[in-house]
N, CA, C and O atoms as a GROMACS GRO file, in nm:
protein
  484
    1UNK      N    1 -14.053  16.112   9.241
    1UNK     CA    2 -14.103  15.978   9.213
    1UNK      C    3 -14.036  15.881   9.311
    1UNK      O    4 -13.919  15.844   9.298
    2UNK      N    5 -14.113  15.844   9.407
    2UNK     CA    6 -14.059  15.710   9.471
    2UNK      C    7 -14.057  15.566   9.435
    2UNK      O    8 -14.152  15.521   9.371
    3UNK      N    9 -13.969  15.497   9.464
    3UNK     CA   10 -13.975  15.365   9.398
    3UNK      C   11 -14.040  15.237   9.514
    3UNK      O   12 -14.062  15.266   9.631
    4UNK      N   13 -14.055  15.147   9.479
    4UNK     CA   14 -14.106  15.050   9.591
    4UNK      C   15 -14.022  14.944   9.604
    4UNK      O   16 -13.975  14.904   9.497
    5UNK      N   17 -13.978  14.869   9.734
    5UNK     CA   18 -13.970  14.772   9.782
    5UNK      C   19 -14.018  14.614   9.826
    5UNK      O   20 -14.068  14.586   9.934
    6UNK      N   21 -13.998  14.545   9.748
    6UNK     CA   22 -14.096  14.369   9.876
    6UNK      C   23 -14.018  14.330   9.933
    6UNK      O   24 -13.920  14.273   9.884
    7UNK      N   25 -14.038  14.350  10.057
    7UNK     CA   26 -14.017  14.257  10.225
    7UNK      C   27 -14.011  14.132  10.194
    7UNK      O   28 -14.101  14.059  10.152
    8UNK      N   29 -13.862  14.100  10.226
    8UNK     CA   30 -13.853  13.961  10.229
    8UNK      C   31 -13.834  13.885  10.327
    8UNK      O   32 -13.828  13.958  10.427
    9UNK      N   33 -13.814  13.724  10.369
    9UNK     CA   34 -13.837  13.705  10.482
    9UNK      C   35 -13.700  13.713  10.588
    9UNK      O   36 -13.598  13.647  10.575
   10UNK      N   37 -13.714  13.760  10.638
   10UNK     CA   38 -13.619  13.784  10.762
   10UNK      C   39 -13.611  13.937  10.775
   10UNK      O   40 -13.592  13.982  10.888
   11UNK      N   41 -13.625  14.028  10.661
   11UNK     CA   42 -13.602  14.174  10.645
   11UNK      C   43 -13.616  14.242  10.772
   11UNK      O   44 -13.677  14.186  10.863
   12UNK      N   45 -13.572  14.343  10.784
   12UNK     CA   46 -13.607  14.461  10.885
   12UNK      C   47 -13.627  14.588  10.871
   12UNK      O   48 -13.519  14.634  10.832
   13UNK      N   49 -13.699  14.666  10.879
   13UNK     CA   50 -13.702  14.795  10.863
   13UNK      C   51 -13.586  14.865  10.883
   13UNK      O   52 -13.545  14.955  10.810
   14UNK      N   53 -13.530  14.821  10.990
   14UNK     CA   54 -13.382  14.910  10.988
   14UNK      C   55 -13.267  14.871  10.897
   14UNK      O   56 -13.182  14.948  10.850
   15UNK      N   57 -13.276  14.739  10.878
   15UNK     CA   58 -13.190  14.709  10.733
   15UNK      C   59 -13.204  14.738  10.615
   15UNK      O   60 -13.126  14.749  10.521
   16UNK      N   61 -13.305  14.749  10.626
   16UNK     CA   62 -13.344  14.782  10.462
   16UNK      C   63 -13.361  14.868  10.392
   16UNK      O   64 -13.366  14.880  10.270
   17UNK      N   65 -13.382  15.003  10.562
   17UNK     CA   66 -13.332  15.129  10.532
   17UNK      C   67 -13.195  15.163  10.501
   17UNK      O   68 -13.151  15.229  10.408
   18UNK      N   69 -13.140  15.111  10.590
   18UNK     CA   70 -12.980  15.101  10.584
   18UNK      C   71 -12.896  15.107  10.382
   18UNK      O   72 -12.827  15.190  10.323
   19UNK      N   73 -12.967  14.945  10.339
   19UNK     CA   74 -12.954  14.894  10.257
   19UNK      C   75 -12.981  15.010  10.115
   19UNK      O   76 -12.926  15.008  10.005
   20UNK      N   77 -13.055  15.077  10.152
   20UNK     CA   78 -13.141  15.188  10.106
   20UNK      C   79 -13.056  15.343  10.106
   20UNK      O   80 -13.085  15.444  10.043
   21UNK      N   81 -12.975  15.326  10.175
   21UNK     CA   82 -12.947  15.475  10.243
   21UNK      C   83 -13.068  15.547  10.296
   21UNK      O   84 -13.087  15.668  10.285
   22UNK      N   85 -13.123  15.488  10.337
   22UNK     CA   86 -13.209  15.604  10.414
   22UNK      C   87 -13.216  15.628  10.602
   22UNK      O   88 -13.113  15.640  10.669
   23UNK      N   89 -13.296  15.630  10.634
   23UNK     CA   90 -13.371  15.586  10.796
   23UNK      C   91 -13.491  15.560  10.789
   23UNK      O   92 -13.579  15.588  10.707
   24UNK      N   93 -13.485  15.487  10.914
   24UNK     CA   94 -13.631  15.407  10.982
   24UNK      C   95 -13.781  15.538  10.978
   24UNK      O   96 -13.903  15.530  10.965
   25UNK      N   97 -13.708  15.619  10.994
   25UNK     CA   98 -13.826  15.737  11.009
   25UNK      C   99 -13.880  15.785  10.904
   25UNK      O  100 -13.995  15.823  10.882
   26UNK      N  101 -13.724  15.778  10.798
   26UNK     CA  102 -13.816  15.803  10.643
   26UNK      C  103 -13.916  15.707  10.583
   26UNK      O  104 -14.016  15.735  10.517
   27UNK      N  105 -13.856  15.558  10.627
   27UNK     CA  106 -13.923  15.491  10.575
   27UNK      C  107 -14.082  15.528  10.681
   27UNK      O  108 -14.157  15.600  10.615
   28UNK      N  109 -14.113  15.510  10.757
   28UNK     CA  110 -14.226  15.501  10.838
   28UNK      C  111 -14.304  15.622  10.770
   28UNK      O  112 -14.426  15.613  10.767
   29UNK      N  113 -14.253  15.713  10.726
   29UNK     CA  114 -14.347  15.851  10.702
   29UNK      C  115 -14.351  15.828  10.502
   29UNK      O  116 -14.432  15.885  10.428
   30UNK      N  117 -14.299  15.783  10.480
   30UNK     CA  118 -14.326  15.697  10.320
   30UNK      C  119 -14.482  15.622  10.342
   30UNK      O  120 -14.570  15.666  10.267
   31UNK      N  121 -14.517  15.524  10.429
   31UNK     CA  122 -14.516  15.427  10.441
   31UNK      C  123 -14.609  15.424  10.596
   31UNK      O  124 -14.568  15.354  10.689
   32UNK      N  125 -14.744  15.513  10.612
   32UNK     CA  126 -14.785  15.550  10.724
   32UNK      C  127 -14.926  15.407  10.766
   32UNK      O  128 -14.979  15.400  10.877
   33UNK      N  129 -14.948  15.339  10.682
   33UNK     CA  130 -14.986  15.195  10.698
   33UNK      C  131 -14.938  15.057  10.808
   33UNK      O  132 -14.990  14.953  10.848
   34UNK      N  133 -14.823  15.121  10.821
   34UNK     CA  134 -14.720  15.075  10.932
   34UNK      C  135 -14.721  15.097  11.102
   34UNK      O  136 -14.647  15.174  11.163
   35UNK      N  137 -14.835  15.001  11.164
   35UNK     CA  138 -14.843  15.042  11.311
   35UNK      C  139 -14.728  15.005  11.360
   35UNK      O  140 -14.695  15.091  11.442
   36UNK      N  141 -14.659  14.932  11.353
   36UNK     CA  142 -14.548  14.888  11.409
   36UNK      C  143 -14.431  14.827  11.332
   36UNK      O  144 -14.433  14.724  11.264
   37UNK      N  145 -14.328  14.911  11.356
   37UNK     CA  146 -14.206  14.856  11.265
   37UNK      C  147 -14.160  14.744  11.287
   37UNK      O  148 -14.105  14.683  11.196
   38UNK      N  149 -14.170  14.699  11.394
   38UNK     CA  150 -14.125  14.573  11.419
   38UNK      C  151 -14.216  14.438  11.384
   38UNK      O  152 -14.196  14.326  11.429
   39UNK      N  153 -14.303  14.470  11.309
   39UNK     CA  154 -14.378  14.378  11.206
   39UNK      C  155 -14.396  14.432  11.098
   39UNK      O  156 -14.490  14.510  11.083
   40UNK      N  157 -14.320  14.405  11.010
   40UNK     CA  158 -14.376  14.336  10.895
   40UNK      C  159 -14.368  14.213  10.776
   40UNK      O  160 -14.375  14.104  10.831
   41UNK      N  161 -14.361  14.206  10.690
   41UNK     CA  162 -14.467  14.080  10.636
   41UNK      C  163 -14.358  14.060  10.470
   41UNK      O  164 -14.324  14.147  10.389
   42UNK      N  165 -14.331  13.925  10.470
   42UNK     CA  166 -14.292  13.887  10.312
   42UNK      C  167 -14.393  13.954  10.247
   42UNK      O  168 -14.511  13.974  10.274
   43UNK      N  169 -14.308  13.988  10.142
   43UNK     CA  170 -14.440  14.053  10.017
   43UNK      C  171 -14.463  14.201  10.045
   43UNK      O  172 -14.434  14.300   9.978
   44UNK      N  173 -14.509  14.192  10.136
   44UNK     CA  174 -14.506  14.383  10.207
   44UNK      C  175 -14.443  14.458  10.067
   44UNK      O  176 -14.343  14.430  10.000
   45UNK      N  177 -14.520  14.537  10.057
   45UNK     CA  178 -14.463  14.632   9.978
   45UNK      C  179 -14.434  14.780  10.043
   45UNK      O  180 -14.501  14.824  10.137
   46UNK      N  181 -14.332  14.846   9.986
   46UNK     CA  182 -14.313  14.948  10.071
   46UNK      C  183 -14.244  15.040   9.978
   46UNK      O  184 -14.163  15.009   9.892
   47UNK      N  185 -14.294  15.172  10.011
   47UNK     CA  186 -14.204  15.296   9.924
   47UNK      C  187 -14.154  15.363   9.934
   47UNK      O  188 -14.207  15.465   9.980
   48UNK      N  189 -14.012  15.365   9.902
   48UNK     CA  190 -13.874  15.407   9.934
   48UNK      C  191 -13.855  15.554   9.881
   48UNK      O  192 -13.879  15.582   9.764
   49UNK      N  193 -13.810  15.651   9.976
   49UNK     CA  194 -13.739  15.786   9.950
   49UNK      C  195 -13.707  15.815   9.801
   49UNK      O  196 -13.601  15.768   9.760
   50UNK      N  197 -13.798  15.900   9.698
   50UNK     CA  198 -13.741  15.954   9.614
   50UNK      C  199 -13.577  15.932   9.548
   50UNK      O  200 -13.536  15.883   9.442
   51UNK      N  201 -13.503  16.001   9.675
   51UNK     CA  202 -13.350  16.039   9.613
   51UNK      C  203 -13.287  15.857   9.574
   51UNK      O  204 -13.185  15.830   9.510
   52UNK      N  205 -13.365  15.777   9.625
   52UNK     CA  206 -13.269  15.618   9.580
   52UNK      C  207 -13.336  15.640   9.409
   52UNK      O  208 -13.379  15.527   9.388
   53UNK      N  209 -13.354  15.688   9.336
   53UNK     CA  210 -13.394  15.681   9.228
   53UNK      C  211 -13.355  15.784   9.178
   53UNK      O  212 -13.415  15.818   9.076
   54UNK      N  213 -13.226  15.891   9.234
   54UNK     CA  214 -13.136  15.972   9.146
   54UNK      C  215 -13.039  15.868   9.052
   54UNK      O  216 -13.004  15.752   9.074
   55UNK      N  217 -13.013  15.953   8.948
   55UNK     CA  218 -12.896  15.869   8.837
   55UNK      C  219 -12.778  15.938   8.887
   55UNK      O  220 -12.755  16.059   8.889
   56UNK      N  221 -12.702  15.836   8.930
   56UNK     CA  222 -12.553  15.865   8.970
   56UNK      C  223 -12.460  15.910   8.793
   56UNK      O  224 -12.455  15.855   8.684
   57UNK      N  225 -12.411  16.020   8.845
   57UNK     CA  226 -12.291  16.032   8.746
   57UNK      C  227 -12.189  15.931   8.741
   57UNK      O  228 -12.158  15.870   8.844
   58UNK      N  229 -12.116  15.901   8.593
   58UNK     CA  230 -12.008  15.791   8.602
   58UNK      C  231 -11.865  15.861   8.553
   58UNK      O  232 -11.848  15.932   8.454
   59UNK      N  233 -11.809  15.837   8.610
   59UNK     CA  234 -11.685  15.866   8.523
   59UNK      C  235 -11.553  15.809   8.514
   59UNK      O  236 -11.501  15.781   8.622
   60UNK      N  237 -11.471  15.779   8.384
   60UNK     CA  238 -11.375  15.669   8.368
   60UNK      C  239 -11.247  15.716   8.475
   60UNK      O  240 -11.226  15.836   8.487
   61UNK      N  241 -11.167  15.624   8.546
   61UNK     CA  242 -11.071  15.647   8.634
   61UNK      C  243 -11.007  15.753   8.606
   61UNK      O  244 -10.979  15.764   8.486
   62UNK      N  245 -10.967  15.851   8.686
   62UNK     CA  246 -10.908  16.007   8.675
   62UNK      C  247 -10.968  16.074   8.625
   62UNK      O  248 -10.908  16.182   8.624
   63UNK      N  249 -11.103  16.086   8.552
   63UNK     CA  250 -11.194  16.203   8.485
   63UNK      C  251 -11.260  16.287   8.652
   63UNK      O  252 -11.295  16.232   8.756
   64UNK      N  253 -11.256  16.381   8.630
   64UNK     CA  254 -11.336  16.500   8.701
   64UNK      C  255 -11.460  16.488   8.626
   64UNK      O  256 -11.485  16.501   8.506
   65UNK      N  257 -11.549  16.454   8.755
   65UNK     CA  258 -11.701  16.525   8.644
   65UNK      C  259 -11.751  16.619   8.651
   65UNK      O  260 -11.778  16.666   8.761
   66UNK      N  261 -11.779  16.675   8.547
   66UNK     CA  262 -11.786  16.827   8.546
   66UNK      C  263 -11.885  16.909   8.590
   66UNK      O  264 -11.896  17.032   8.587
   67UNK      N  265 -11.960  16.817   8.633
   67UNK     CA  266 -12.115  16.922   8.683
   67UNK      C  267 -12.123  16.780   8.844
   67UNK      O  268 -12.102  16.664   8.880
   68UNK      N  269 -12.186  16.959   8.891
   68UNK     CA  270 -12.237  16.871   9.034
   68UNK      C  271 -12.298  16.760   9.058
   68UNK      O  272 -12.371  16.758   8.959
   69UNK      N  273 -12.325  16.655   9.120
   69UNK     CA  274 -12.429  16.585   9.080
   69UNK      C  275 -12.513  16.625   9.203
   69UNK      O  276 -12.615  16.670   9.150
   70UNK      N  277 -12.527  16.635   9.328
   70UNK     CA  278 -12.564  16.676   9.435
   70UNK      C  279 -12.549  16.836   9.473
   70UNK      O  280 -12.447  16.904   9.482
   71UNK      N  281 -12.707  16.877   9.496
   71UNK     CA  282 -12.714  17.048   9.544
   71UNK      C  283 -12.703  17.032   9.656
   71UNK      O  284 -12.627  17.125   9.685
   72UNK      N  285 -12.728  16.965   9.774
   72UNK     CA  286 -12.733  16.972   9.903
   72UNK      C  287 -12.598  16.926   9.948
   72UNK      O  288 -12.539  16.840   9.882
   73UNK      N  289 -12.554  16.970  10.038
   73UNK     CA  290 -12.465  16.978  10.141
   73UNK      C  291 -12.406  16.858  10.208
   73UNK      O  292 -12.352  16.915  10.302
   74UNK      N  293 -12.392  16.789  10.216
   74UNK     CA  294 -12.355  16.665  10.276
   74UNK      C  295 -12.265  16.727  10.379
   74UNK      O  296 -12.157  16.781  10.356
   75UNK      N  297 -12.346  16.708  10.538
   75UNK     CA  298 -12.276  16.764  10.650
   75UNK      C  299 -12.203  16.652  10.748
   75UNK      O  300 -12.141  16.686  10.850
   76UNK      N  301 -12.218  16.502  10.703
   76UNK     CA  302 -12.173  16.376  10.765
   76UNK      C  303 -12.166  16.296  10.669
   76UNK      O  304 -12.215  16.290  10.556
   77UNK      N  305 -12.066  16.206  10.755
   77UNK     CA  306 -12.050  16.084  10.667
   77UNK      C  307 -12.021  15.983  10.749
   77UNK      O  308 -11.921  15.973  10.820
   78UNK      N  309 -12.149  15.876  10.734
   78UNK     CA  310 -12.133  15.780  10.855
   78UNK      C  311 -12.095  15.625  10.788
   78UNK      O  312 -12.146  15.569  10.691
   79UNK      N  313 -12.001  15.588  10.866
   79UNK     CA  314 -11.959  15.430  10.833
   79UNK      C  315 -12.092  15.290  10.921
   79UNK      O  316 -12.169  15.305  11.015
   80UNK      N  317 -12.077  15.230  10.877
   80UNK     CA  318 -12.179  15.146  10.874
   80UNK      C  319 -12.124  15.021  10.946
   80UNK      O  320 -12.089  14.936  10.863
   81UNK      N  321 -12.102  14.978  11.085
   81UNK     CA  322 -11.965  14.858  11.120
   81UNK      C  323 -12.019  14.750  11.067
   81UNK      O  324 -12.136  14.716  11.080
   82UNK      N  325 -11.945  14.702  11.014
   82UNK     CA  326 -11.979  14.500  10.962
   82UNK      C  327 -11.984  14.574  10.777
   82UNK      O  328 -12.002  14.484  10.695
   83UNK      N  329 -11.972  14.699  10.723
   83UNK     CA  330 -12.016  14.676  10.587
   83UNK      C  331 -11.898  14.755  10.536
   83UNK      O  332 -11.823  14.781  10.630
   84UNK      N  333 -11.863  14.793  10.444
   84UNK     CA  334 -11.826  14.876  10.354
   84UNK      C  335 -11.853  15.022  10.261
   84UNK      O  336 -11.782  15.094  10.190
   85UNK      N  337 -11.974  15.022  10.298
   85UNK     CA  338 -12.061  15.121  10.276
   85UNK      C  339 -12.054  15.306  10.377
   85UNK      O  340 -12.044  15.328  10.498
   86UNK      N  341 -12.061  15.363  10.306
   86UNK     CA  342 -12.064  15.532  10.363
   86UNK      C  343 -12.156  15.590  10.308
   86UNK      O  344 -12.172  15.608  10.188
   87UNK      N  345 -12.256  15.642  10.444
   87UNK     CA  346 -12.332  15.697  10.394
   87UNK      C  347 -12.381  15.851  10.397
   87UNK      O  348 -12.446  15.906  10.487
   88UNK      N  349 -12.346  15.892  10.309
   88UNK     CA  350 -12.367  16.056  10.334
   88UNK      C  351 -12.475  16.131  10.383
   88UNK      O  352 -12.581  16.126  10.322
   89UNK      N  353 -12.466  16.188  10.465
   89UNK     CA  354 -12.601  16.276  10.509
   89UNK      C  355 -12.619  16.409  10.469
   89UNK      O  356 -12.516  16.462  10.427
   90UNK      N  357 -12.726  16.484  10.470
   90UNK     CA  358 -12.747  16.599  10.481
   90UNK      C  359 -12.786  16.662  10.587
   90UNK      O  360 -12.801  16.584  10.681
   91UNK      N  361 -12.810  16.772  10.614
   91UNK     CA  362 -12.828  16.826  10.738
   91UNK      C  363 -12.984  16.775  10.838
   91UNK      O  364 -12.992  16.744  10.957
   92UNK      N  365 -13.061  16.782  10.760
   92UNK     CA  366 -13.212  16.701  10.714
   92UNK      C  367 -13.177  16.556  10.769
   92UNK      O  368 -13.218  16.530  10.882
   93UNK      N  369 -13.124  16.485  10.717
   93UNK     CA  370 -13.111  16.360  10.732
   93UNK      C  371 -13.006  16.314  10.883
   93UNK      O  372 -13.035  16.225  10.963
   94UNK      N  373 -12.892  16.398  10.889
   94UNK     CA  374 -12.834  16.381  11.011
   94UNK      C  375 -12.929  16.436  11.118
   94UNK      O  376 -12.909  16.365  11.216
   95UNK      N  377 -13.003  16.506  11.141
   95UNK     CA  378 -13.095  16.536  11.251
   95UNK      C  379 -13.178  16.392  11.255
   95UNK      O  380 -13.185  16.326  11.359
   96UNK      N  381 -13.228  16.357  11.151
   96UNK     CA  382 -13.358  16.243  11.164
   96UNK      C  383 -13.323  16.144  11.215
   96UNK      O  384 -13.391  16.075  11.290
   97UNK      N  385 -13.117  16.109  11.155
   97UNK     CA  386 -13.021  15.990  11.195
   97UNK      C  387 -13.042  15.967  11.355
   97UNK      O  388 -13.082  15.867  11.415
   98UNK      N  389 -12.999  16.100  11.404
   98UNK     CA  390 -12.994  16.127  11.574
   98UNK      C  391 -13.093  16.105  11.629
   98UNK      O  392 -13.086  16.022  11.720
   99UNK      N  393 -13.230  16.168  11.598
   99UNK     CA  394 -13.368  16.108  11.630
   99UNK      C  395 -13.371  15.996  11.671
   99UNK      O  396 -13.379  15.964  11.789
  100UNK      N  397 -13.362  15.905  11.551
  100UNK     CA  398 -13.369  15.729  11.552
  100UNK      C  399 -13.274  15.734  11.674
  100UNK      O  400 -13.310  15.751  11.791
  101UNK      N  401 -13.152  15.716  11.632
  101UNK     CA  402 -13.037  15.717  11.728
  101UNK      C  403 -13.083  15.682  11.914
  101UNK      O  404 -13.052  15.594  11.995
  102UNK      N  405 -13.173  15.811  11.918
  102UNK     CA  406 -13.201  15.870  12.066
  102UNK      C  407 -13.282  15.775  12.079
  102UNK      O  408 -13.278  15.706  12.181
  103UNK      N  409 -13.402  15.743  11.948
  103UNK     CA  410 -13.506  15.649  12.004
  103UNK      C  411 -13.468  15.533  12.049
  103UNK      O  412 -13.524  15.469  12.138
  104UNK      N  413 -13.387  15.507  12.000
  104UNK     CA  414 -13.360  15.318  11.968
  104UNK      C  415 -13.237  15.308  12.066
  104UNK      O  416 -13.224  15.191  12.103
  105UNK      N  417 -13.154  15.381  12.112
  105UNK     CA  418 -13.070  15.378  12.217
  105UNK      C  419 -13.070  15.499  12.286
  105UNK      O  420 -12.979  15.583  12.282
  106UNK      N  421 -13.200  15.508  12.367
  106UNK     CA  422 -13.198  15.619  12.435
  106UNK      C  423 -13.186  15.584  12.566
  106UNK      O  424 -13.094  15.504  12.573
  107UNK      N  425 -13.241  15.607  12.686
  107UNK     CA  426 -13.200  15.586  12.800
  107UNK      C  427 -13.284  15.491  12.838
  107UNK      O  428 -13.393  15.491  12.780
  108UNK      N  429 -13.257  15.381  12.948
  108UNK     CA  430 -13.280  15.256  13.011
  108UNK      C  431 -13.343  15.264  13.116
  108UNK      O  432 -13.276  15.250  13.218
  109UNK      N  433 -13.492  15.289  13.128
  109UNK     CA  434 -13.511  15.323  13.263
  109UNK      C  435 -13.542  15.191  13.301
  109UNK      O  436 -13.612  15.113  13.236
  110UNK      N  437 -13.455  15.154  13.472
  110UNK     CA  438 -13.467  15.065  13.532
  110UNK      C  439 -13.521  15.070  13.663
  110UNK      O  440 -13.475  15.132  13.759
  111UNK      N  441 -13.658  14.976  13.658
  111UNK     CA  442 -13.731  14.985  13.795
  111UNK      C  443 -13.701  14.914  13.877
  111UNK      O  444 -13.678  14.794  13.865
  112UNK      N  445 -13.696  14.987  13.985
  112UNK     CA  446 -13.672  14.892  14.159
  112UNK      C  447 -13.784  14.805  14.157
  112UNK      O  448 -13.898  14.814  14.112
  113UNK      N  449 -13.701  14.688  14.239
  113UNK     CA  450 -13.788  14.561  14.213
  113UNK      C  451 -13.897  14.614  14.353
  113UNK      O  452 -13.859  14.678  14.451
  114UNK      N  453 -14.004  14.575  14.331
  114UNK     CA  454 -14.157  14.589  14.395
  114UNK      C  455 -14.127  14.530  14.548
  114UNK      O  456 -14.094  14.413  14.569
  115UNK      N  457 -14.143  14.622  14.640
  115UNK     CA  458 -14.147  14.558  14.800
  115UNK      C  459 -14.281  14.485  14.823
  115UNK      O  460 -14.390  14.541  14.821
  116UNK      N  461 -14.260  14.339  14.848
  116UNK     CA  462 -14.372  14.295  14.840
  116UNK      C  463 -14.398  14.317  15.007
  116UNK      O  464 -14.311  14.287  15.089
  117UNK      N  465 -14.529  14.373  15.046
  117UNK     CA  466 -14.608  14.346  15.219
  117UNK      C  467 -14.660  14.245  15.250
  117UNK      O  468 -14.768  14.209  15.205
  118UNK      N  469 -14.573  14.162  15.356
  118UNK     CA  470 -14.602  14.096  15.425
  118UNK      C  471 -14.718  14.090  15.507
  118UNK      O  472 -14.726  14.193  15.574
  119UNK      N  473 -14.816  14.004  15.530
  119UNK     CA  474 -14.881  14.010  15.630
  119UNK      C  475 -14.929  13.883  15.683
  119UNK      O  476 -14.971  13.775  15.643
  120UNK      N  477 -14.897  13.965  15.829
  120UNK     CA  478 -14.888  13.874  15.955
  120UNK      C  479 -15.024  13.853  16.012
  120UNK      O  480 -15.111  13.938  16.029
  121UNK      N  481 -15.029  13.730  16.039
  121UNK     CA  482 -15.188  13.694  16.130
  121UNK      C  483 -15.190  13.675  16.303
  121UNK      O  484 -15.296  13.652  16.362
   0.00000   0.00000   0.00000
């Protein structure tokens, strides 16, 4: 069961994934209405990854809880600069992380500026 989101104004897809624990890619494949991430719209509704709608286990200071709450693996754990927040990955999710990663800071191709031809009369 996925839950939904409204876009508010200033939002970003990458924040809000963030905000979310998720990525930009999950959200986009949630959410295939989306020509371009870099627009969208107050109100926008949008539907967020299943797992944000697991029930976290609680337990009082020094209790062990006694059953797993997570089957998958958590193979990373990435800090977030400017927040407080850690966000755990799975193996699944650290590949998709890197994806984005590559997309969004991948390499800079820089073109030589154009020889303009002169011509002489």
């Amino acid at each position: 069961m996925s839950s939904e989101y409204t876009v508010k104004s200033g939002d970003t897809l990458s924040a809000i994934a963030q905000r979310h624990q998720t990525t930009l890619s999950s959200l986009l494949r949630l959410n295939p209405d989306i020509d371009n991430p870099d627009r969208i719209f107050p109100g926008q509704r949008l539907k967020l990854p299943a797992a944000n709608d697991a029930d976290f286990s609680s337990c009082e200071v020094g209790q062990v809880a006694q059953e797993q709450s997570c089957t998958e693996e958590i193979v990373e754990v990435v800090h977030v600069t400017g927040s407080d927040e850690l966000i755990l990955l799975t193996k699944e999710e650290l590949s998709e992380w890197l994806d984005e990663e590559k997309f969004v800071c991948g390499p800079i191709n820089v073109r030589k500026p154009l020889k303009v031809a002169t011509h002489s009369t």
